[in-house]
N, C-alpha and C positions, 0 to 999 in steps of 0.2 A: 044330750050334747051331740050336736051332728061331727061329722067329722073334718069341714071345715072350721068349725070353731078353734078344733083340737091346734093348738100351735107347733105340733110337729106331726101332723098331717102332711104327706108329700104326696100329691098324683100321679100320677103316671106318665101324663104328660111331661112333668115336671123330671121324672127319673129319668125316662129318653133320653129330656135335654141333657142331663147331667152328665148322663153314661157318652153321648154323641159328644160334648166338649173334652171330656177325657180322654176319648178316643186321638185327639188333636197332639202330636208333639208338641211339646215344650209347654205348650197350651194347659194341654189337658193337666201336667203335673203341677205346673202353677196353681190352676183349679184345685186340684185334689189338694193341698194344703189349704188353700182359703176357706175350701169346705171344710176341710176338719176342725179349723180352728176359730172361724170368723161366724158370727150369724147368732141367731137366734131357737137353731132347731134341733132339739139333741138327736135327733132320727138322724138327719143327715149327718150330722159330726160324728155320729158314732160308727155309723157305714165308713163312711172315707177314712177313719183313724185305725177302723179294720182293715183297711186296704194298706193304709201306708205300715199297719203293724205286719202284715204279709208279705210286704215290698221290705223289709227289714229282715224279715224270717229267711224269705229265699235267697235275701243279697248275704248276706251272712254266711250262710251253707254254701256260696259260691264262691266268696273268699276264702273259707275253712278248706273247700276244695281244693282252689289256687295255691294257696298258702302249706299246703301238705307238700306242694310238689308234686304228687302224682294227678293231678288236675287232667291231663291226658287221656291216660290210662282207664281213670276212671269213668272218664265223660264215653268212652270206646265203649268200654262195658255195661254200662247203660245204656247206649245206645242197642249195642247187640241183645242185651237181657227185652229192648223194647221193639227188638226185630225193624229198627227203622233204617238200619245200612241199605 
C-alpha cells in the first residue's frame, strides 16, 4: 500500500497549507475547527483537536490566573524568573 492510497495520508504540501491558513486571524480559527471536526482524515482531526485541546489547557490556566486575583503579580514573576523585563 503506497502512501497515497492510505486515506490519512497528509503531504507536506498539504501541512504548509494548513499551518499558513491558520496562521490567518479569524481565518485560521474558523479553519482549526473545521479541521477537527469536518473531513475524512483522522491524521488531520486529531492534530487540530490537539491544538484546540492546548488552546483550552492554556486558556484555562489564564483564567485560573485572572480569577485568583493575583493575575498581576504573578504574570511580574514569571516574567522576572524568565529574565524577560
Amino acid at each position: 500500500m503506497s502512501k497515497k492510497d492510505d486515506s490519512n495520508y497528509v503531504s507536506v504540501i498539504s501541512w504548509m497549507w494548513m499551518m499558513f491558513v491558520t496562521a490567518i486571524p479569524i481565518i485560521g480559527l474558523i479553519m482549526i475547527f473545521v479541521w477537527a471536526f469536518a473531513g475524512n482524515n483522522d491524521s488531520r482531526k486529531n492534530y487540530y483537536r490537539a491544538l484546540l485541546a492546548w488552546f483550552c489547557i492554556f486558556a484555562s490556566i489564564g483564567i485560573l490566573i485572572v480569577v485568583i486575583g493575583n493575575g498581576p503579580a504573578i504574570l511580574k514573576h514569571i516574567q522576572s524568573s524568565l529574565h524577560l523585563s
